[in-house]
N, C-alpha and C positions, 0 to 999 in steps of 0.2 A: 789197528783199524777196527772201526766196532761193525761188528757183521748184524747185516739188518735184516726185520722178519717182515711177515704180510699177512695181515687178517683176510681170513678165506673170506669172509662174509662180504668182502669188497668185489668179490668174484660170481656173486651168488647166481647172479641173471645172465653167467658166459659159460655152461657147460661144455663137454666135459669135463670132470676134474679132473681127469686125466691129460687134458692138453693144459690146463690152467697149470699145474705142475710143471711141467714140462717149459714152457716158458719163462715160470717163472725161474728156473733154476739156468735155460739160458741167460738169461736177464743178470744173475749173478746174487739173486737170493740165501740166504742160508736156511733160512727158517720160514715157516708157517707157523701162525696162529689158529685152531681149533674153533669152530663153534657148531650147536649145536645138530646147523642143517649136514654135518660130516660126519656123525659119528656112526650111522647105518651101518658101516661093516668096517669096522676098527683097525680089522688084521688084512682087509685088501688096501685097506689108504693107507695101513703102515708098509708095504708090502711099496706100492707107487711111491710114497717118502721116500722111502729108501734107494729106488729104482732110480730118481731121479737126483740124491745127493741130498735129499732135507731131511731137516728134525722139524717136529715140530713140540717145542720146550715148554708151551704154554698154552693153554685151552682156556676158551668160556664155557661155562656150564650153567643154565639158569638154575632158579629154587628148587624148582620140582624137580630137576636131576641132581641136584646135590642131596637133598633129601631120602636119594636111592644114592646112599652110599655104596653098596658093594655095586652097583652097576656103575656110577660114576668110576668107581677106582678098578673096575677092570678094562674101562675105557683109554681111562689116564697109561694104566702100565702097559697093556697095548701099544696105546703110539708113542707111551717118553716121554709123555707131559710131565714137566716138572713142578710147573707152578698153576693152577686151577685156580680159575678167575670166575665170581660171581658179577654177569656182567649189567643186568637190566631188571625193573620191576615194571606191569605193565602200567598202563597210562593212566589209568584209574586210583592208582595209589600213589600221582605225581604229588598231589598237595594233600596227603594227608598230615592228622596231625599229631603232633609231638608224640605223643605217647605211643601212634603206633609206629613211628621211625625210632625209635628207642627199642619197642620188641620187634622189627624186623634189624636192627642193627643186633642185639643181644642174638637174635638166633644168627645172624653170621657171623659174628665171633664164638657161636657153640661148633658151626661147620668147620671156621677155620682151626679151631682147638682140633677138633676131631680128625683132617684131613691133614694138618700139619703131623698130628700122632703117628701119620701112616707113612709119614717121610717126606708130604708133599708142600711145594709152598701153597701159601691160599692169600689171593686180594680183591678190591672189590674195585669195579670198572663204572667209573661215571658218566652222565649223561649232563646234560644241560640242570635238568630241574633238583639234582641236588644242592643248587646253588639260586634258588629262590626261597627267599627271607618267610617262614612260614608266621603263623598270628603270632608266636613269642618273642622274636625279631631272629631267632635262630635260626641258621639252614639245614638242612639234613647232610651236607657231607660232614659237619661238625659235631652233628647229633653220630654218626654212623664211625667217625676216627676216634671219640669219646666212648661210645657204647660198646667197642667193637675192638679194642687195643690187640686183641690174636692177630688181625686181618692186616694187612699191609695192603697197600692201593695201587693200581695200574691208575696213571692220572691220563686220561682224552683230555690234553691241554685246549683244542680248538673248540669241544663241548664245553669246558671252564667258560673261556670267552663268552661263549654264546647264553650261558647262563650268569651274565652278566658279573663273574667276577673276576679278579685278575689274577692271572696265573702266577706271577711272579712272588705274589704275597703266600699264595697255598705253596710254593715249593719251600719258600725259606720258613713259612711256617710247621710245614709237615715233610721235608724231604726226605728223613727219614725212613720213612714208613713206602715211600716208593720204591717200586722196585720194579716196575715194566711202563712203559710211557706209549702212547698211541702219536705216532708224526703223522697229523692231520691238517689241512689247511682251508682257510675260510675265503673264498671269490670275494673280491669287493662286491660290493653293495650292486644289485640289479643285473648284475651277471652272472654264467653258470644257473640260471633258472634252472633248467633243462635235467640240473646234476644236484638240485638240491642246494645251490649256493654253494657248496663246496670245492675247494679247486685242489689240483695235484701239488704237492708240498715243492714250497719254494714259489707256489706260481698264486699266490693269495694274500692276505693281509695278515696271518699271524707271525709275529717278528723269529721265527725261527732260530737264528744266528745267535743272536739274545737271549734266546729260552734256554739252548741246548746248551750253551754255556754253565747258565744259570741250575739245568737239571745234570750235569756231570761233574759241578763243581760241590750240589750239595745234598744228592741223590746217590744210594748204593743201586739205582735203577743198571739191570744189565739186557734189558728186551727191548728191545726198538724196533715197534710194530708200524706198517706205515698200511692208512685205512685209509678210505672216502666211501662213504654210504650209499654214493650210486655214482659211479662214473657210468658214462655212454661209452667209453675207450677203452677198454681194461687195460690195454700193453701200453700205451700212452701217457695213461697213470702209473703205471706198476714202473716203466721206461723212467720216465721223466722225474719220480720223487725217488727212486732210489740214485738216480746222478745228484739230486739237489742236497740228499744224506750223505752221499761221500761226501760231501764238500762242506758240511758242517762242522 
């Protein structure tokens, strides 16, 4: 049975994290996902992981803290991150061009050389817009699995979607290189306003049933993180996508 994790950032706007824990771990959690509004004091959140039964195996770190290598990796050995995810670039550098998604892929494949060196795994976590056609007809998550061959990828399949391509072709095309998967899911069309169109996995339009097949059939992926960007319900969501992942 594959034990599933939860991106803290799905939690962000329901403090404490001390009860967010605690829940989730009745809920039947194993793991947490890291990012970067948790890392403020390392050795009390591993201290409440621990309290409550979680690991948490995987963390996002944006640029600017992977760049402060020795403070990323005593954050990482702190909580038992195993694999260190660079996850987002800001919004301003969505359509840049070619040449500088080339030298921002090159410098994450220098992080991931360097972070891997240290024992740790390193992958890179997508958004929507690396899947818009830039002027050479290229996209950047091709520019970025090309430039970047250290880096193995956490695929957000329901941000694929939304970035207009289909997931089914990047798993068989790159399923290798996966190795942690975000279970997320997309509200039909005009609903969920409220949550950013996002809906609790199993309860939306991404064929889930079909993908998870398709991502353990051709994936060494072993993290199954389940996100939504902004639920209004936290236990609702956390409740109801971890039933709809056993059942995958």
């Amino acid at each position: 049975m594959t034990a599933f994790s939860f991106q803290l950032y799905s939690a962000r706007n329901f403090p404490p994290w001390s009860d967010v824990l605690a829940m989730l771990s009745r809920l039947g959690y194993a793991s947490v996902e890291g990012f970067g509004g948790v890392y403020d004091d390392p050795e009390g959140l591993r201290r409440q992981l621990d309290a409550n039964g979680l690991t948490m195996p995987t963390g996002h770190f944006g640029l600017e803290q992977l760049r402060d290598r020795k403070g990323t990796l005593a954050i990482a050995k702190a909580l038992g991150i195993e694999t260190i995810i660079c996850p987002y670039i800001a919004e301003e550098h969505w359509r840049q061009p070619d040449a500088d998604w080339v030298a921002l892929a090159k410098e994450v494949g220098e992080q991931a050389k360097a972070y891997k060196g240290e024992g740790f795994g390193f992958a890179w976590h997508n958004h929507h817009f690396e899947f818009w056609p830039l002027d050479s007809g290229r996209v950047p998550m091709e520019i970025m699995l090309a430039e970047a061959p250290e880096a193995d990828w956490e695929i957000d399949v329901a941000w694929v979607i939304r970035g207009g391509a289909d997931p089914e072709r990047w798993i068989g095309d790159y399923g290798k290189r996966i190795v942690a998967v975000h279970l997320k899911d997309i509200a039909p069309e005009d609903e969920s306003e409220d949550e950013d169109g996002w809906a609790d996995l199993g309860h939306g339009t991404v064929p889930w049933k079909k993908l998870f097949v398709e991502i353990r059939d051709k994936t060494p992926a072993k993290h199954f993180i389940m996100e939504h960007d902004n639920p209004n319900d936290l236990e609702r969501f956390a409740a109801r996508s971890l039933a709809t992942a056993n059942s995958l």
